[in-house]
C-alpha positions as CSV (number, residue, x, y, z in Angstrom):
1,X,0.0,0.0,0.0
2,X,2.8,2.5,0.8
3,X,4.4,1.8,-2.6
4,X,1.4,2.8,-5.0
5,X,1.1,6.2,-3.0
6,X,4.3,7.0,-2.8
7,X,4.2,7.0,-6.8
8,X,1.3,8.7,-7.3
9,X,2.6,11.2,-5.0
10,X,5.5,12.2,-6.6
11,X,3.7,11.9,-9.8
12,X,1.3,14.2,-8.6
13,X,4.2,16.5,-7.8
14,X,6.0,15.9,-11.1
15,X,2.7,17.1,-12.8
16,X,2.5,20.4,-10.6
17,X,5.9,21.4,-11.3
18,X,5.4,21.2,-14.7
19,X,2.3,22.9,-14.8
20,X,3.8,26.0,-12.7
21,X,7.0,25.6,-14.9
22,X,4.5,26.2,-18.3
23,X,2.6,28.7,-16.7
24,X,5.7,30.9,-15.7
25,X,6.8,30.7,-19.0
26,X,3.7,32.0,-20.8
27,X,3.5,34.7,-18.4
28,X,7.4,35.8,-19.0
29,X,6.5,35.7,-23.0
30,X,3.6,38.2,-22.9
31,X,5.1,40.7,-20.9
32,X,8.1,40.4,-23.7
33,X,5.5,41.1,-26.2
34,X,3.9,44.0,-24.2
35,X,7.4,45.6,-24.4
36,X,7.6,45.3,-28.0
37,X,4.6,46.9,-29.0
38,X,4.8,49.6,-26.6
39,X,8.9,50.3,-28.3
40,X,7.2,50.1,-31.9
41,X,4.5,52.6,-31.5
42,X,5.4,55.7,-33.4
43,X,6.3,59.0,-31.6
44,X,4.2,62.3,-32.5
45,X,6.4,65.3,-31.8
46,X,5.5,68.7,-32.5
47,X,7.0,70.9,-35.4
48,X,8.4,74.2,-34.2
49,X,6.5,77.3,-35.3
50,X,8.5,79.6,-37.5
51,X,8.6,83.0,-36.2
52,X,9.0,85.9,-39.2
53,X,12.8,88.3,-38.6
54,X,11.8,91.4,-38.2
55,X,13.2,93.7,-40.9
56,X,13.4,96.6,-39.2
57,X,17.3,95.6,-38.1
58,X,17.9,95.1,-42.1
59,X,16.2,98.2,-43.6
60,X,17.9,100.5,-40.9
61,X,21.8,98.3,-41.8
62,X,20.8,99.0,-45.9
63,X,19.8,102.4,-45.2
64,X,23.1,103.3,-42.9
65,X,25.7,101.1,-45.8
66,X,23.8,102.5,-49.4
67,X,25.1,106.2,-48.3
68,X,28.4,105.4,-47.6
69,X,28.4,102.8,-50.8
70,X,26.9,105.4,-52.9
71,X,29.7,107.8,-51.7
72,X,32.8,105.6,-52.6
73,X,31.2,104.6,-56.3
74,X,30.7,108.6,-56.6
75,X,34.2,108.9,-54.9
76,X,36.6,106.3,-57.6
77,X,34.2,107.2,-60.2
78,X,35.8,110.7,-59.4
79,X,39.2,109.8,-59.3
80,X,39.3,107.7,-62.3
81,X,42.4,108.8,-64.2
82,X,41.3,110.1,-67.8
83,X,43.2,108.8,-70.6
84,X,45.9,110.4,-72.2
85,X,45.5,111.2,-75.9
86,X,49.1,111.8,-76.4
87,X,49.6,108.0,-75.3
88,X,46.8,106.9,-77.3
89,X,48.1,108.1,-80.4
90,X,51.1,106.7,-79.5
91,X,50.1,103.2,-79.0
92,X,48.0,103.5,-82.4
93,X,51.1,104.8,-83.9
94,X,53.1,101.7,-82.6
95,X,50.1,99.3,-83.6
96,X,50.0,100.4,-87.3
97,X,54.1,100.0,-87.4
98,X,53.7,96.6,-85.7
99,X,51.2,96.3,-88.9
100,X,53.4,97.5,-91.8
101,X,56.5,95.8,-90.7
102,X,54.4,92.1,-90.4
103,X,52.6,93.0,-93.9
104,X,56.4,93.8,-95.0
105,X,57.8,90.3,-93.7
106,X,54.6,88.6,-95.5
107,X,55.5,90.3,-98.9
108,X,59.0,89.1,-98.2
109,X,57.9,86.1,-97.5
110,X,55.9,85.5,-100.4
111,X,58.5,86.9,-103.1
112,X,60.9,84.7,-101.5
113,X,58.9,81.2,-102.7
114,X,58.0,83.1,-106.0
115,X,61.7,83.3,-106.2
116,X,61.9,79.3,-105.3
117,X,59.3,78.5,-107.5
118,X,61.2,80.3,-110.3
119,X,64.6,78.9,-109.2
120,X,63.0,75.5,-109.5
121,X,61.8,76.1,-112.8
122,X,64.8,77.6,-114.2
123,X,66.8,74.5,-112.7
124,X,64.2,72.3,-114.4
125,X,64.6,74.2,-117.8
126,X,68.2,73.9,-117.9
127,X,68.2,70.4,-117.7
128,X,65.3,69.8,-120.3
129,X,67.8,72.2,-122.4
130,X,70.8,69.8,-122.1
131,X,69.1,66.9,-122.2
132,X,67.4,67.7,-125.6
133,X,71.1,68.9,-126.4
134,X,72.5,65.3,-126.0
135,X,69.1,63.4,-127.7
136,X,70.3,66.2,-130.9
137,X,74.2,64.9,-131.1
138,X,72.7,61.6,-130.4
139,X,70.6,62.1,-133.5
140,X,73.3,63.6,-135.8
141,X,75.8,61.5,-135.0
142,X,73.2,58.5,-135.9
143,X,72.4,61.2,-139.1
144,X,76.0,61.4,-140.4
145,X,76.6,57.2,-140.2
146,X,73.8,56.7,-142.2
147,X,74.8,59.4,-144.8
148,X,78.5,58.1,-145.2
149,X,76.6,54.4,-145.7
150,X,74.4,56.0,-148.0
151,X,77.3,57.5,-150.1
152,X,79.1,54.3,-150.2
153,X,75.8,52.4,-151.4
154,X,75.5,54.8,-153.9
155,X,79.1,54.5,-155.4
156,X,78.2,50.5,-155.4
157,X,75.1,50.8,-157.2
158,X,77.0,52.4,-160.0
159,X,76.6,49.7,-163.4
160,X,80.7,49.1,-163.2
161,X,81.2,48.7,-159.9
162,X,78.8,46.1,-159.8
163,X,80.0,44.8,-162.6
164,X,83.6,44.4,-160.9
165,X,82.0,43.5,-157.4
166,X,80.3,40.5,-159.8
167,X,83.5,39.3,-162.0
168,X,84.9,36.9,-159.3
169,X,81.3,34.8,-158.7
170,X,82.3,32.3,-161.3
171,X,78.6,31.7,-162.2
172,X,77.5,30.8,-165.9
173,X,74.9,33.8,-165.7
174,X,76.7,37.6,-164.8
175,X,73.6,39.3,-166.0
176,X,71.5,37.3,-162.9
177,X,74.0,38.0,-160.6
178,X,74.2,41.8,-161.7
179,X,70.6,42.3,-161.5
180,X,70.5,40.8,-158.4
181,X,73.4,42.5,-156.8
182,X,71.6,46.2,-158.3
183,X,68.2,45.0,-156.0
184,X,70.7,44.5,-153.2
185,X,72.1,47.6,-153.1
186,X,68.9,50.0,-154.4
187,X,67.2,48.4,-151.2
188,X,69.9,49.0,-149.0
189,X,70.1,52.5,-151.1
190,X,66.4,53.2,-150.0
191,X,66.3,52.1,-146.7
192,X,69.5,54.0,-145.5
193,X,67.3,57.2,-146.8
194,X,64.1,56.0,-144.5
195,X,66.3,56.6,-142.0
196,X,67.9,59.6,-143.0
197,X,64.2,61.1,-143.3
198,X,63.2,60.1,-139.8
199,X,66.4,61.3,-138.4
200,X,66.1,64.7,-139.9
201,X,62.6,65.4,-138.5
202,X,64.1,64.3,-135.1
203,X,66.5,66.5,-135.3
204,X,64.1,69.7,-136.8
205,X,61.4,68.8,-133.5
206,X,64.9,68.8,-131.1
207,X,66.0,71.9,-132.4
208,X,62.6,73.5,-131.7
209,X,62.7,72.2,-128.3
210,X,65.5,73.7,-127.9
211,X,64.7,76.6,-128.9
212,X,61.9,76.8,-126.7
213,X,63.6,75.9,-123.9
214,X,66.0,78.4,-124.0
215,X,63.8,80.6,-124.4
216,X,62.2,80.0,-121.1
217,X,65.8,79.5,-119.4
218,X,66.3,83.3,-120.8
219,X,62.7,84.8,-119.3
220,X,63.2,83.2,-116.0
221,X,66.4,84.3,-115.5
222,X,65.8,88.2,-116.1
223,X,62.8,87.5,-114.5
224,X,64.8,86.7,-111.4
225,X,67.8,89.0,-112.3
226,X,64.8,92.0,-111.8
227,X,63.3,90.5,-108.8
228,X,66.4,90.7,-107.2
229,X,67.2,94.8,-108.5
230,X,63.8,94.9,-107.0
231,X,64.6,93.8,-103.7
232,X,68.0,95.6,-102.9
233,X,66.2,98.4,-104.0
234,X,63.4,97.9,-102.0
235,X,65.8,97.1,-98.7
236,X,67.5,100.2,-99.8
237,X,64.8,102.7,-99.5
238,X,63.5,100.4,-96.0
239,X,67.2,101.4,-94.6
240,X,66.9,105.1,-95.4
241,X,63.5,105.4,-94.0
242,X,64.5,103.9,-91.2
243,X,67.7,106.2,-90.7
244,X,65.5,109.2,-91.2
245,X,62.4,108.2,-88.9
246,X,62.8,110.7,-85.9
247,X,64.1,109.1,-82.5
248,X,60.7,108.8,-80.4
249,X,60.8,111.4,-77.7
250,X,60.8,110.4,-73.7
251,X,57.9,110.3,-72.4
252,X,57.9,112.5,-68.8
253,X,57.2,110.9,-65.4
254,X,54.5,112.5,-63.8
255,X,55.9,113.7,-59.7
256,X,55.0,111.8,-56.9
């Protein structure tokens, strides 16, 4: 008997410490949940009113500075220094020199590649001039071979010379061998003038171009003899002017 109730004693125990155990524990958890909602709630705080400045203070400061302001504009505005017209014609002197001497270098500068263009050209013309030059001994020496052949084909051609040319052949027929040594030589005769012909009109179209040539040679080198009179004059009269141009005079300093 003392064994059954001493179980269902402590089981009875067991069972009310669990109970206040579970009970504990649900209380602790809402109070955390209290806490929580009472930290989330928002705040409501009230803005600040805005209170106008009064403008008094600020109309009585402008008022007491736009005198004194109004005074010092009226005050440099007085004491600006007026300008000088002696010094502005001066400086609009020196300006247009500045001008004419710069307009003087770019004139300079542009006869100066005139004058290298022309140099060029005359450089170029010279050599088409002794070039042509060589093509025309080229020509006549060609021209003057062909007419010493030509006079020795002639004096072959001639009835006894072929005739002698022909007497050593040994052939049963002279007359065929004549004839054909005549064709020979009057082709030989006609073809060495062709080329005579064609050497002759070379040698008329070189001579033109010689011509020509030289021609140009000759106008670009007065052309370029004059440019250059042209220019020691013109630095000549640029030296005098400058030697006679007046000294500028010193300008006074104004006394402290």
């Amino acid at each position: 008997m003392a064994g059954p109730l001493i179980r269902r004693l402590t089981t009875v125990a067991v069972a009310a410490f669990l109970i206040g155990t579970f009970v504990l524990v649900d209380t602790s958890a809402q109070k955390r949940k209290k806490r929580r909602r009472t930290s989330s709630a928002p705040r409501i705080t009230n803005p600040e009113i805005y209170q106008p400045v009064d403008n008094s203070n600020t109309n009585s400061s402008v008022e007491s500075t736009s005198p004194t302001e109004s005074a010092n504009a009226n005050s440099n505005s007085n004491t600006a220094p007026a300008e000088d017209p002696e010094s502005m014609k001066r400086t609009i002197r020196e300006l247009s020199n500045q001008v004419d001497r710069l307009t003087g270098k770019l004139g300079q500068m542009e006869e100066s590649q005139r004058s290298l263009v022309d140099l060029e050209r005359l450089s170029r013309a010279e050599q088409r001039s002794a070039q042509l030059r060589t093509e025309l001994r080229d020509v006549q020496q060609k021209k003057a071979d062909l007419e010493a052949h030509l006079e020795d084909v002639e004096f072959a051609v001639r009835p006894e010379n072929i005739e002698r040319a022909t007497a050593g052949y040994g052939t049963t027929r002279p007359e065929e061998a004549r004839e054909q040594r005549r064709k020979s030589l009057e082709n030989e005769r006609d073809r060495t003038r062709r080329q005579i012909d064609q050497l002759a009109g070379s040698e008329t179209r070189l001579q033109q171009a010689i011509a020509t040539s030289d021609l140009e040679v000759e106008r670009l080198q007065k052309k370029l003899e004059t440019a250059d009179r042209v220019g020691i004059e013109n630095q000549k009269i640029k030296t005098q002017a400058e030697e006679s141009q007046p000294l500028p005079s010193p300008t006074p300093t104004p006394n402290p």
